[in-house]
PDB file as gemmi writes it, atoms N, CA and C in Angstrom:
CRYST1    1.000    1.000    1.000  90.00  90.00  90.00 P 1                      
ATOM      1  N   UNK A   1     102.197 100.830  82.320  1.00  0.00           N  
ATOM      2  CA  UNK A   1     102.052  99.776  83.307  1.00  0.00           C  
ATOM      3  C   UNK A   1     102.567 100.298  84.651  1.00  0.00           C  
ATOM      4  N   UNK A   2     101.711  99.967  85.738  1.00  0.00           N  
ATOM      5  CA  UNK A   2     102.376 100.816  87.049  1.00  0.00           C  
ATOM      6  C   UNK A   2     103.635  99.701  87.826  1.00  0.00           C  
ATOM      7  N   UNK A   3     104.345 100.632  88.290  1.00  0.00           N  
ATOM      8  CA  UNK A   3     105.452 100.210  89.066  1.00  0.00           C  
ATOM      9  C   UNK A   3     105.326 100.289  90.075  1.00  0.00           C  
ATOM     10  N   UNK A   4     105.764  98.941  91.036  1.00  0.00           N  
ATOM     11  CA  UNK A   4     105.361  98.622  92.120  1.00  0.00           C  
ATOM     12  C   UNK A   4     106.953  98.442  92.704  1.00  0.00           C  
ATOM     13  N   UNK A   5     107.194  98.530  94.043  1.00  0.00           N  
ATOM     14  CA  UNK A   5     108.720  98.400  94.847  1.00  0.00           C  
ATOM     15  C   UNK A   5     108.197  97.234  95.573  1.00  0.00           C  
ATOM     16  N   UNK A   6     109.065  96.550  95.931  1.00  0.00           N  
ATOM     17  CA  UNK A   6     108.628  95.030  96.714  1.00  0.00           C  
ATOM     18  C   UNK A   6     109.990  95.589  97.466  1.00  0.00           C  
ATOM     19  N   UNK A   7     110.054  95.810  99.423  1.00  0.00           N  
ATOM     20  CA  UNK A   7     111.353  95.993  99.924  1.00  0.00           C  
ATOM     21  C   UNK A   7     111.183  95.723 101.186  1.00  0.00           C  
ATOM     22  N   UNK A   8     112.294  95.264 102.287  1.00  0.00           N  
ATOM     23  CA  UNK A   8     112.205  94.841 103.362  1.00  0.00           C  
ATOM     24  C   UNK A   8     113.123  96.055 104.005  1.00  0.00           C  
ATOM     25  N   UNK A   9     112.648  96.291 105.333  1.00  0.00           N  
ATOM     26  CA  UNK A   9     112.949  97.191 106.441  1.00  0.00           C  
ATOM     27  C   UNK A   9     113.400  96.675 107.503  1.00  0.00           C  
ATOM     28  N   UNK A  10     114.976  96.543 107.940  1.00  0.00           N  
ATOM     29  CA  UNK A  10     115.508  96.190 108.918  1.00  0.00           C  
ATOM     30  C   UNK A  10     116.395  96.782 109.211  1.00  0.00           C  
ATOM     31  N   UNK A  11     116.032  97.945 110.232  1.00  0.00           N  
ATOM     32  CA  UNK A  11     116.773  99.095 110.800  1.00  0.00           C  
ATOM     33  C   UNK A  11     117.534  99.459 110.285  1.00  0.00           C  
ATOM     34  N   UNK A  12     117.846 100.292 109.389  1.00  0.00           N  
ATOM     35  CA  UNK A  12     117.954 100.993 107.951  1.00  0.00           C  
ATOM     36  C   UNK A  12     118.887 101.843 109.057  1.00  0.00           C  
ATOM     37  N   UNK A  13     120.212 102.240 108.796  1.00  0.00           N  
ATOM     38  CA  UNK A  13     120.732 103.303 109.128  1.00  0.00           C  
ATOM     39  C   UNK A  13     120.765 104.686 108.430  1.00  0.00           C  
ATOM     40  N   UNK A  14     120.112 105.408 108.461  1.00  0.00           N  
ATOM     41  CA  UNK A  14     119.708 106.348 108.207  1.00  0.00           C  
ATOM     42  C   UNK A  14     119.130 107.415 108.877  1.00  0.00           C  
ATOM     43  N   UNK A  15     119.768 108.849 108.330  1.00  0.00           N  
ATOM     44  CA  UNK A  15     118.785 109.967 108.655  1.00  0.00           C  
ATOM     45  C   UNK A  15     117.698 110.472 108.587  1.00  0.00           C  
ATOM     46  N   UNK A  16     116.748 110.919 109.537  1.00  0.00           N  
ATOM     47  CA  UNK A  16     115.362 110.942 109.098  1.00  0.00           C  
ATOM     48  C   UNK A  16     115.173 112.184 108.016  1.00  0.00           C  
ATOM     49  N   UNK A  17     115.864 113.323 108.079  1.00  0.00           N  
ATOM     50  CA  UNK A  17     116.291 113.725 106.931  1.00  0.00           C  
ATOM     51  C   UNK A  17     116.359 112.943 105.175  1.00  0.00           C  
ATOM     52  N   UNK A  18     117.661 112.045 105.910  1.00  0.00           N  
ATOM     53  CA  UNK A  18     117.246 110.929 104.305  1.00  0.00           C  
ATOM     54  C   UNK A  18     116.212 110.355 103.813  1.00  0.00           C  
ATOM     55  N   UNK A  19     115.670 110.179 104.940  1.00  0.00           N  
ATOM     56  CA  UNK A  19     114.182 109.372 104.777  1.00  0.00           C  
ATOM     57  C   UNK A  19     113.733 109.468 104.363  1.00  0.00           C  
ATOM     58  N   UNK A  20     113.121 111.065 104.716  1.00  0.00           N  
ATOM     59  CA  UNK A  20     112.403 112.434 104.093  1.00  0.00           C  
ATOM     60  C   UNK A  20     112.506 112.273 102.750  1.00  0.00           C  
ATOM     61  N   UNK A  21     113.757 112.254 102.288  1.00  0.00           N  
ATOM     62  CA  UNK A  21     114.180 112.361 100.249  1.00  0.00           C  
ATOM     63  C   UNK A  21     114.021 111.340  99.644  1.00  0.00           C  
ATOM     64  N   UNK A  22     114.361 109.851 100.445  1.00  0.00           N  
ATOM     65  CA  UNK A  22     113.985 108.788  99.833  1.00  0.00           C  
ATOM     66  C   UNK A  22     112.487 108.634  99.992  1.00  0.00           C  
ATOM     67  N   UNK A  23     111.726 108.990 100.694  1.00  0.00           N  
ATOM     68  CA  UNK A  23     110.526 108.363 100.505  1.00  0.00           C  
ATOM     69  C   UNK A  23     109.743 109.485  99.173  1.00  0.00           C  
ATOM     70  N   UNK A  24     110.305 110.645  99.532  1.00  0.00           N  
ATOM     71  CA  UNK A  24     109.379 111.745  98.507  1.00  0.00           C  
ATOM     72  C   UNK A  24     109.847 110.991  96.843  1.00  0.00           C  
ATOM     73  N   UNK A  25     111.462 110.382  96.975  1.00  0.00           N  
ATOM     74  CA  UNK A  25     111.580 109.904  95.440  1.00  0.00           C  
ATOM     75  C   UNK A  25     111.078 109.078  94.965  1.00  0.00           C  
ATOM     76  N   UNK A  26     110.770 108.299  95.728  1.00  0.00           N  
ATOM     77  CA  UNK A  26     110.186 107.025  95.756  1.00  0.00           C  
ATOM     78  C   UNK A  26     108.461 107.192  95.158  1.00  0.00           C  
ATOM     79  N   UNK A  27     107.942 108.020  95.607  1.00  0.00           N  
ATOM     80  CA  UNK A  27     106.489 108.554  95.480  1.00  0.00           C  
ATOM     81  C   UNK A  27     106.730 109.057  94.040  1.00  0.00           C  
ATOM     82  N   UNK A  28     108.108 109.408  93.482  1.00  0.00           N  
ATOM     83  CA  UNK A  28     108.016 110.121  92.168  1.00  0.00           C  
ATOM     84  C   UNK A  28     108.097 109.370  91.443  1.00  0.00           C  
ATOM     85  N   UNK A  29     109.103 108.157  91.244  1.00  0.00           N  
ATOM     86  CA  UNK A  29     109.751 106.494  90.953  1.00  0.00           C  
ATOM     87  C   UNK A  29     108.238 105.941  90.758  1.00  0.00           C  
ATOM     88  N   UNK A  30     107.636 105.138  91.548  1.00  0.00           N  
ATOM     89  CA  UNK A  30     107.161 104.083  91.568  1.00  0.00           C  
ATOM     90  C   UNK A  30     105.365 104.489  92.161  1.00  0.00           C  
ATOM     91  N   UNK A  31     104.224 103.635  91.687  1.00  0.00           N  
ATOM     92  CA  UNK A  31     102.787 103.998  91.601  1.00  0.00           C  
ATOM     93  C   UNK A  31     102.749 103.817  93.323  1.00  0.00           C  
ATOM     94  N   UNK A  32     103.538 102.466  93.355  1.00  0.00           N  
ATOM     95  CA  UNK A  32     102.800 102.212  95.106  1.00  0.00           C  
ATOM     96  C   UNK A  32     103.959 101.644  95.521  1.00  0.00           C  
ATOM     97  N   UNK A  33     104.515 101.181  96.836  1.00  0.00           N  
ATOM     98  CA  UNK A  33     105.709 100.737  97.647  1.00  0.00           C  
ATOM     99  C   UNK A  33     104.792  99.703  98.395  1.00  0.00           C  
ATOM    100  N   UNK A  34     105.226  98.684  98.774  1.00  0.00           N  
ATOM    101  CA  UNK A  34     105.070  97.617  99.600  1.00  0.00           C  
ATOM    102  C   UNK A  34     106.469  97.529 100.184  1.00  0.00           C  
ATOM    103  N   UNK A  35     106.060  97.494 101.597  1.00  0.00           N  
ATOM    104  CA  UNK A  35     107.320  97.353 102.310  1.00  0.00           C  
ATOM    105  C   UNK A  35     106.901  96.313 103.821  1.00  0.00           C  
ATOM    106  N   UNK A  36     107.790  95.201 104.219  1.00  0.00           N  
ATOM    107  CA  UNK A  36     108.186  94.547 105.424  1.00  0.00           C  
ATOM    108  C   UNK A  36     108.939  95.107 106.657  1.00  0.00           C  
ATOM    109  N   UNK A  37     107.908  95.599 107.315  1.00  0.00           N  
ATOM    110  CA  UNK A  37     109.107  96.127 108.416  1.00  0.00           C  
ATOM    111  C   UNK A  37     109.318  95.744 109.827  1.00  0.00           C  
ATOM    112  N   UNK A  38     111.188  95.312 110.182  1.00  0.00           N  
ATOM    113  CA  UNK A  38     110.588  94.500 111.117  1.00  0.00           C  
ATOM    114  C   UNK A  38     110.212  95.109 112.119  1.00  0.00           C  
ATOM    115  N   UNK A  39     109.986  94.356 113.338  1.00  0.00           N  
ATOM    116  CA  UNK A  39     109.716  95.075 114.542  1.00  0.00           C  
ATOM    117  C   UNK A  39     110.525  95.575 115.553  1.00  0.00           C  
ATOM    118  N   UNK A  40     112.077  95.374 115.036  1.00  0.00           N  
ATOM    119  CA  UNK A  40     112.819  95.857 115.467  1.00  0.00           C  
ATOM    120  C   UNK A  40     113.046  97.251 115.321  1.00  0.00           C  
ATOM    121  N   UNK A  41     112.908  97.601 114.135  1.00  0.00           N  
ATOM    122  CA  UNK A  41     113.002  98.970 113.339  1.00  0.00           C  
ATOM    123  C   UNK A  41     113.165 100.162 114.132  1.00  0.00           C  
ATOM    124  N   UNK A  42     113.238 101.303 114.447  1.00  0.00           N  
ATOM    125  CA  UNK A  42     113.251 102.252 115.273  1.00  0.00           C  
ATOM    126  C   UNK A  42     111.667 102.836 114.627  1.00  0.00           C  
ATOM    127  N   UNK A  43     110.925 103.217 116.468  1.00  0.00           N  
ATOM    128  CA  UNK A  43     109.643 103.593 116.042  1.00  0.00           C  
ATOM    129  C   UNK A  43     109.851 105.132 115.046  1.00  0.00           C  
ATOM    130  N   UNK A  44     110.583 105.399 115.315  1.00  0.00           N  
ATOM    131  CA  UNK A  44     110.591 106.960 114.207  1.00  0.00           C  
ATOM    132  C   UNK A  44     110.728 106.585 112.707  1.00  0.00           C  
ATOM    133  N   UNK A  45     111.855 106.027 112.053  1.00  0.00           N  
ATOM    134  CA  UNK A  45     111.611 105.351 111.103  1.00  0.00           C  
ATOM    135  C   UNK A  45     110.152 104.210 110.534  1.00  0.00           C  
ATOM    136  N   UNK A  46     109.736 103.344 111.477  1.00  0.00           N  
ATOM    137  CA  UNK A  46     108.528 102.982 111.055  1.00  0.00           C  
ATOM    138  C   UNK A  46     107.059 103.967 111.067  1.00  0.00           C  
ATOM    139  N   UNK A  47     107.456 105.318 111.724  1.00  0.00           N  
ATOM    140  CA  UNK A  47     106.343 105.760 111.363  1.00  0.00           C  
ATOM    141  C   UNK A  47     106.494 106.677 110.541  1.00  0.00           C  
ATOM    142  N   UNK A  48     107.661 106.920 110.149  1.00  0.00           N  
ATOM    143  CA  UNK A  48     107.932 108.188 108.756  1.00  0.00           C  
ATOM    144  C   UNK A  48     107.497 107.329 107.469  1.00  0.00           C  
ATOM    145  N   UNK A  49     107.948 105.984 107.655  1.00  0.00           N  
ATOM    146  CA  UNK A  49     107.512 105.230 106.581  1.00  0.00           C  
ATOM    147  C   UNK A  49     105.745 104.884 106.424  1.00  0.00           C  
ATOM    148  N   UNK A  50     105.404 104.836 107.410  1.00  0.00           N  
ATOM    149  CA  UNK A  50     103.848 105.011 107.675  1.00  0.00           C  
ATOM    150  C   UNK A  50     102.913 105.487 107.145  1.00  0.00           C  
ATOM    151  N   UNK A  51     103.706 106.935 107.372  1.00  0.00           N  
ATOM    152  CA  UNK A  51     102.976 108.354 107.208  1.00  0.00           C  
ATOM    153  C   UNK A  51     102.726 108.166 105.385  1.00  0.00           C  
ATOM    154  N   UNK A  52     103.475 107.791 105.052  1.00  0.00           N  
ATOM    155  CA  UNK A  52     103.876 108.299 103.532  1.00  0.00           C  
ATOM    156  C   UNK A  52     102.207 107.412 103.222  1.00  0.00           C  
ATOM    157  N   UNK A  53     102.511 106.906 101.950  1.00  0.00           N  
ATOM    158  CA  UNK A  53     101.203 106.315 101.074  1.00  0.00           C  
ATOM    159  C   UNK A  53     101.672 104.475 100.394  1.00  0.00           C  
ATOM    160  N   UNK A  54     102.538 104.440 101.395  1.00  0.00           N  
ATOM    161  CA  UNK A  54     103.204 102.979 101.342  1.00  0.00           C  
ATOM    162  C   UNK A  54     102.206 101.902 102.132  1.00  0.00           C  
ATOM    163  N   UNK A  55     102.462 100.975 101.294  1.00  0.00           N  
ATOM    164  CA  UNK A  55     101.723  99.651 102.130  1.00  0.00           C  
ATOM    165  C   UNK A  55     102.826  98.957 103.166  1.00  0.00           C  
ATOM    166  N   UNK A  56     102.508  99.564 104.936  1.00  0.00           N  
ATOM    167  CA  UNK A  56     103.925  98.571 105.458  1.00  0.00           C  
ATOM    168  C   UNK A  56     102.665  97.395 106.016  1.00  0.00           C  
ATOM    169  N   UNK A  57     104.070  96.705 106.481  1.00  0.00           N  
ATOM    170  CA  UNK A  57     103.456  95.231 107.122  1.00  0.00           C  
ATOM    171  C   UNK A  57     104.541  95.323 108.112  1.00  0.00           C  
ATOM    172  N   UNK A  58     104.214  95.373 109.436  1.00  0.00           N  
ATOM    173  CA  UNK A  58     105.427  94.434 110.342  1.00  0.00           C  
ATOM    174  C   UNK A  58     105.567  93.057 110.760  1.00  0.00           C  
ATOM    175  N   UNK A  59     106.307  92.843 110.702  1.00  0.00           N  
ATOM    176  CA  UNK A  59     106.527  91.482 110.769  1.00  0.00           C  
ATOM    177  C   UNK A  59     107.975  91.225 112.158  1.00  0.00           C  
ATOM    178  N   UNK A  60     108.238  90.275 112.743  1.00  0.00           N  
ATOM    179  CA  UNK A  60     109.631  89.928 113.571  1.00  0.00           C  
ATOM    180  C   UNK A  60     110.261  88.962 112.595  1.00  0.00           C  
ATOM    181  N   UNK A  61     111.021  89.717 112.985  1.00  0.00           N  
ATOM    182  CA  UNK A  61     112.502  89.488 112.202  1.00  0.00           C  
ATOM    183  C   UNK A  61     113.029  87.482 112.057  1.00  0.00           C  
ATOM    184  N   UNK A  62     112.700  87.203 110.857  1.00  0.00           N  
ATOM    185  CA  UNK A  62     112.827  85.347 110.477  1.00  0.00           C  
ATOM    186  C   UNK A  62     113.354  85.693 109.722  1.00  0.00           C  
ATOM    187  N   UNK A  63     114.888  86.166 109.264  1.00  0.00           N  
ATOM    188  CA  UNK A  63     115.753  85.831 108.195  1.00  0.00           C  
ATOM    189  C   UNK A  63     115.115  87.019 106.587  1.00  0.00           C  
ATOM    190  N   UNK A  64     115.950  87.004 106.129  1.00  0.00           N  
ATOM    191  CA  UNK A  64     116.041  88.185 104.719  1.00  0.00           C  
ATOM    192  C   UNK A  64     114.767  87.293 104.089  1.00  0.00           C  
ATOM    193  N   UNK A  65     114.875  86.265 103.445  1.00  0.00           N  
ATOM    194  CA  UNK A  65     113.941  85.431 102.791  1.00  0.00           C  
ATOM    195  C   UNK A  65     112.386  85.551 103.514  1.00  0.00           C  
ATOM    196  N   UNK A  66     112.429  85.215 104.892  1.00  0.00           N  
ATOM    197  CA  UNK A  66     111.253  84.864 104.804  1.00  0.00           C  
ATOM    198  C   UNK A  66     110.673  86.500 104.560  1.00  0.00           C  
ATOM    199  N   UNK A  67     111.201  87.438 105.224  1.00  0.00           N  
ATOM    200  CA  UNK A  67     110.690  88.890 105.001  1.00  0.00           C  
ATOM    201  C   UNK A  67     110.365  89.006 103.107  1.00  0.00           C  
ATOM    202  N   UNK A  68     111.282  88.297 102.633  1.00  0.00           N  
ATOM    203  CA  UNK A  68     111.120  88.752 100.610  1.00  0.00           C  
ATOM    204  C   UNK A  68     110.045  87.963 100.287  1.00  0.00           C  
ATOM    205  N   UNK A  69     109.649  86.757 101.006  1.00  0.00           N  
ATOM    206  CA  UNK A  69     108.548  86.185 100.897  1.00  0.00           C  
ATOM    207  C   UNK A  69     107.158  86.799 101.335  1.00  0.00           C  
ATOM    208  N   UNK A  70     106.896  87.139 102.652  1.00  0.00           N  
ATOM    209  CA  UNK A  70     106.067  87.856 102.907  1.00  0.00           C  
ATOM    210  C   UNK A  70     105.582  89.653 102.072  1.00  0.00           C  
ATOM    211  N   UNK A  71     106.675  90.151 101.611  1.00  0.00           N  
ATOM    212  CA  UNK A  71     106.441  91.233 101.379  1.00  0.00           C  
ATOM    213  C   UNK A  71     105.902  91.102  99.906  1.00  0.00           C  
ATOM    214  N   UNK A  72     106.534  90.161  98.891  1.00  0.00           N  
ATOM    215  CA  UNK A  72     105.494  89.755  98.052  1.00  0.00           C  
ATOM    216  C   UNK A  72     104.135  89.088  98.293  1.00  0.00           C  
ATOM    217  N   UNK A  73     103.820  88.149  99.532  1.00  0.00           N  
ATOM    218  CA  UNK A  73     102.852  87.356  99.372  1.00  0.00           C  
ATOM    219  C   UNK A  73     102.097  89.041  99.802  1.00  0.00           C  
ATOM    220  N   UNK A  74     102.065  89.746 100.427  1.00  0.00           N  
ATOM    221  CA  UNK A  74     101.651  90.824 100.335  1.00  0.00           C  
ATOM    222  C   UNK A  74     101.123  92.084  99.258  1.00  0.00           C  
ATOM    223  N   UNK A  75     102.053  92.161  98.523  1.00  0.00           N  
ATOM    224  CA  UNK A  75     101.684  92.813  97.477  1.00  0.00           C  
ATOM    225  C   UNK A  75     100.512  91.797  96.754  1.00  0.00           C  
ATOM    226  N   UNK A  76     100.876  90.893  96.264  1.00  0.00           N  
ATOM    227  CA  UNK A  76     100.065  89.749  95.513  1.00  0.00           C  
ATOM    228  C   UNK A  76      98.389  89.612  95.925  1.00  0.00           C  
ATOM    229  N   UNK A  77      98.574  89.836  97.330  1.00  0.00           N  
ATOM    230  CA  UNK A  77      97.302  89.579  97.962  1.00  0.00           C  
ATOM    231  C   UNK A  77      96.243  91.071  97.424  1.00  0.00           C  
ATOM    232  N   UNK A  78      96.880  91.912  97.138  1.00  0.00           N  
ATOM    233  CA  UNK A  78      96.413  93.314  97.426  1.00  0.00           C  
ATOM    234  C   UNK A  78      96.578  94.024  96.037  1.00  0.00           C  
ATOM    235  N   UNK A  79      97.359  93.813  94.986  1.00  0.00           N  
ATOM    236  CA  UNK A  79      97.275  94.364  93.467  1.00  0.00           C  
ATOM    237  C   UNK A  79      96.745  93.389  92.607  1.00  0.00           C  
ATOM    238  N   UNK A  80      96.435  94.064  91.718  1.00  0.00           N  
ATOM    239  CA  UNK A  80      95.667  93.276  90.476  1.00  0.00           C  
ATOM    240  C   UNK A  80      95.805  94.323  89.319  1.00  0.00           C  
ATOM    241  N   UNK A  81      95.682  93.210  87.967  1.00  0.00           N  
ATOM    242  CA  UNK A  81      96.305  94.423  86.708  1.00  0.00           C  
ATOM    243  C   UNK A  81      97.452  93.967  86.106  1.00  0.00           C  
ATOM    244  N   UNK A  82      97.999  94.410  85.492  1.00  0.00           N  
ATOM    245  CA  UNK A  82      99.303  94.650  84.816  1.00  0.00           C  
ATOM    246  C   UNK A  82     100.457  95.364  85.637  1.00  0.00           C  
ATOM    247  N   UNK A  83     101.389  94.784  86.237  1.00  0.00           N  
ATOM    248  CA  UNK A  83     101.972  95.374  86.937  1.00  0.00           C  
ATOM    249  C   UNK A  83     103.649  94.844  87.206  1.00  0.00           C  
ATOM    250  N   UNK A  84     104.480  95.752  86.908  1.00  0.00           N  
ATOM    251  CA  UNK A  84     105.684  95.471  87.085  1.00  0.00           C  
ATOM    252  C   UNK A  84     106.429  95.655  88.680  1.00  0.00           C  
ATOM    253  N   UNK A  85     106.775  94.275  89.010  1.00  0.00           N  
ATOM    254  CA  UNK A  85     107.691  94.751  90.207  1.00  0.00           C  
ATOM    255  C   UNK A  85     109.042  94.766  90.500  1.00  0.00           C  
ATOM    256  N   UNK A  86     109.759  95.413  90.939  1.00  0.00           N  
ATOM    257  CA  UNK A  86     110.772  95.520  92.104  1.00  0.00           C  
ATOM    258  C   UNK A  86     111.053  95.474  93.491  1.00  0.00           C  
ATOM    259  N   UNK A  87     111.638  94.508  93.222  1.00  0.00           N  
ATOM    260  CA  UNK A  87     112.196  94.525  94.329  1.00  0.00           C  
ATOM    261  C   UNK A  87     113.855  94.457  95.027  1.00  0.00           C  
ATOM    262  N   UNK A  88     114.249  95.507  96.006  1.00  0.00           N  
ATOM    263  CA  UNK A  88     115.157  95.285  96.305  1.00  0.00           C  
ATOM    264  C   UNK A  88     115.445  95.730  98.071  1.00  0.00           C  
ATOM    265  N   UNK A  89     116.452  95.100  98.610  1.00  0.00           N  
ATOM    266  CA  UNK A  89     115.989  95.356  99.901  1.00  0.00           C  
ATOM    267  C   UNK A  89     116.826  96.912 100.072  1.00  0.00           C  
ATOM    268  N   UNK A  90     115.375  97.450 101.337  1.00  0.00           N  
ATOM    269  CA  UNK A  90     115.244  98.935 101.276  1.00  0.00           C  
ATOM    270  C   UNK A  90     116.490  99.557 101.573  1.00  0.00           C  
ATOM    271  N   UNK A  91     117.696  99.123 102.101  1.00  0.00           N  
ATOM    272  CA  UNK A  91     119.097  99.866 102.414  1.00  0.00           C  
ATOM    273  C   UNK A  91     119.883  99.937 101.255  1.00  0.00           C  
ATOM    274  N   UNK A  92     119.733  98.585 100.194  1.00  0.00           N  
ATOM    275  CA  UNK A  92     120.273  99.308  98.646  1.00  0.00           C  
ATOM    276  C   UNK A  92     119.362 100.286  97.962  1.00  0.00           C  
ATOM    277  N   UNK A  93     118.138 100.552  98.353  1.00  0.00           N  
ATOM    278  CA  UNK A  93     117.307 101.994  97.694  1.00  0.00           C  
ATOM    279  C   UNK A  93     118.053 102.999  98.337  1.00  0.00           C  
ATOM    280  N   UNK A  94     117.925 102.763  99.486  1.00  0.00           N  
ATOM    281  CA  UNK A  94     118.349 103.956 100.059  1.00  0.00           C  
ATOM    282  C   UNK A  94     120.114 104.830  99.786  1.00  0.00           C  
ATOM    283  N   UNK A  95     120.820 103.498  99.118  1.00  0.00           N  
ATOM    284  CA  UNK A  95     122.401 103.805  99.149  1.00  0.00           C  
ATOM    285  C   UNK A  95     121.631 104.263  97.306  1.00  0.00           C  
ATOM    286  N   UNK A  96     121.071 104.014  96.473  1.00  0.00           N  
ATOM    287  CA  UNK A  96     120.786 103.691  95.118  1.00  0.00           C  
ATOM    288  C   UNK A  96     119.802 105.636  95.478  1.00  0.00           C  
ATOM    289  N   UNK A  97     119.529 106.050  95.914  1.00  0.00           N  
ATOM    290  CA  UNK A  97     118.717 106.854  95.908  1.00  0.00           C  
ATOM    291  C   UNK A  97     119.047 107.996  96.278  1.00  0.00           C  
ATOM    292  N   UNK A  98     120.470 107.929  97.368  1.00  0.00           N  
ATOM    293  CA  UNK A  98     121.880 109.277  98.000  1.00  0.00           C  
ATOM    294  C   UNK A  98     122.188 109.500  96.743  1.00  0.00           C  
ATOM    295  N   UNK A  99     122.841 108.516  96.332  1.00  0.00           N  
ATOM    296  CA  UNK A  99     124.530 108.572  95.546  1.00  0.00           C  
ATOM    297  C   UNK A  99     123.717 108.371  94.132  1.00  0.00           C  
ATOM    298  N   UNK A 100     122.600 107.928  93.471  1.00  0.00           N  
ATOM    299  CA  UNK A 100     122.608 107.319  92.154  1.00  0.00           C  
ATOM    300  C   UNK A 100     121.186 107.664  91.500  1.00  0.00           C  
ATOM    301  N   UNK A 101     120.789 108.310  92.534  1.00  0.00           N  
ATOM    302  CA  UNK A 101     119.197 108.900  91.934  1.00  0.00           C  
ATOM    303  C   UNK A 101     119.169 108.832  90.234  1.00  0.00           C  
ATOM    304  N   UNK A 102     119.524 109.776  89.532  1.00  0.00           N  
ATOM    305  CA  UNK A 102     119.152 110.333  88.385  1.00  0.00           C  
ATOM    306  C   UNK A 102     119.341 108.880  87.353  1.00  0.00           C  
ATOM    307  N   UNK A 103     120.629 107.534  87.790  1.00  0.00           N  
ATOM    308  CA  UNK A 103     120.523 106.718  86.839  1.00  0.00           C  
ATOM    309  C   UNK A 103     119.343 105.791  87.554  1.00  0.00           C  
ATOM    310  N   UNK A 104     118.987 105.620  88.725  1.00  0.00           N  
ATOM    311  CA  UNK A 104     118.286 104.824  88.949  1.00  0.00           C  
ATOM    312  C   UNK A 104     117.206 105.276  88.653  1.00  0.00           C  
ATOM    313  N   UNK A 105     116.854 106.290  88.721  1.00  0.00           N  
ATOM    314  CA  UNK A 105     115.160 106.519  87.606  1.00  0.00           C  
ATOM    315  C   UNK A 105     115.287 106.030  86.516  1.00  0.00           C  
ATOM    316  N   UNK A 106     116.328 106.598  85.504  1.00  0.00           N  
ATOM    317  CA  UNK A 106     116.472 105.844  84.216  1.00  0.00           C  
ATOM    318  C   UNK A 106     116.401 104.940  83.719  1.00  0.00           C  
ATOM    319  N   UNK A 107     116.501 104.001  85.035  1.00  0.00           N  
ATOM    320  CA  UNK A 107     117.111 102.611  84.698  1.00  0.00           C  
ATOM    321  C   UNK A 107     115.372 102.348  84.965  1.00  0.00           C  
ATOM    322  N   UNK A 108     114.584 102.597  85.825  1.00  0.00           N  
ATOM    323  CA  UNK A 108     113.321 101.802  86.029  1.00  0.00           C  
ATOM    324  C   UNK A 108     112.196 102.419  85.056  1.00  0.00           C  
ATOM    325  N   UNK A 109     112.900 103.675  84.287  1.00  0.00           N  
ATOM    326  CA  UNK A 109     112.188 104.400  83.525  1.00  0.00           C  
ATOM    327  C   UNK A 109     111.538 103.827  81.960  1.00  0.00           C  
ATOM    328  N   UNK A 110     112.685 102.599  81.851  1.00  0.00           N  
ATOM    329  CA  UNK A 110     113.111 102.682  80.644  1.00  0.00           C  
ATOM    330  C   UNK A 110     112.163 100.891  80.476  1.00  0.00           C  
TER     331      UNK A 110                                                      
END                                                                             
């Protein structure tokens, strides 16, 4: 069954370096990424995230919720199938993906 990430993007402190590793793990993790990003975001970060093979959406910034809302009504609109999701917002991937890689595959592996 493919694995899908459901995650919101609001200026993520991070290195574009990190970026670099989280997005390549992420491509290894999970079939497809759906991501909310706001428009605040720094344009370098929204377009590293771009580049990749992720579905973004920008959106301005209305609170954590309405972004977890949209980024599913998003996915929903656009997959079909059997499909498991996750979601978590993108700065705990990113702390979950430095420090915790090898259990957090496990954990979505399993």
């Amino acid at each position: 069954m493919k694995k899908i990430l459901l995650s919101t993007v609001h200026h993520p402190d991070v290195s574009l370096k990190n970026l670099e590793y989280v997005c390549e793990q992420l491509q290894i993790i999970f079939d497809e990424v759906y991501l909310t990003i706001s428009n605040v975001t720094s344009s370098e970060i929204k377009s590293s995230l771009s580049e990749k093979s992720f579905h973004c959406l920008t959106i301005f910034p209305n609170g954590a919720a309405d972004a977890r809302r949209k980024v599913l009504k998003f996915a929903l609109k656009n997959v079909s199938g059997k499909v498991n999701y996750f979601y978590c917002d993108f700065d705990k991937v990113i702390v979950a993906l430095l420090n915790r890689n090898l259990k957090l595959s496990n954990f979505l592996c399993k």
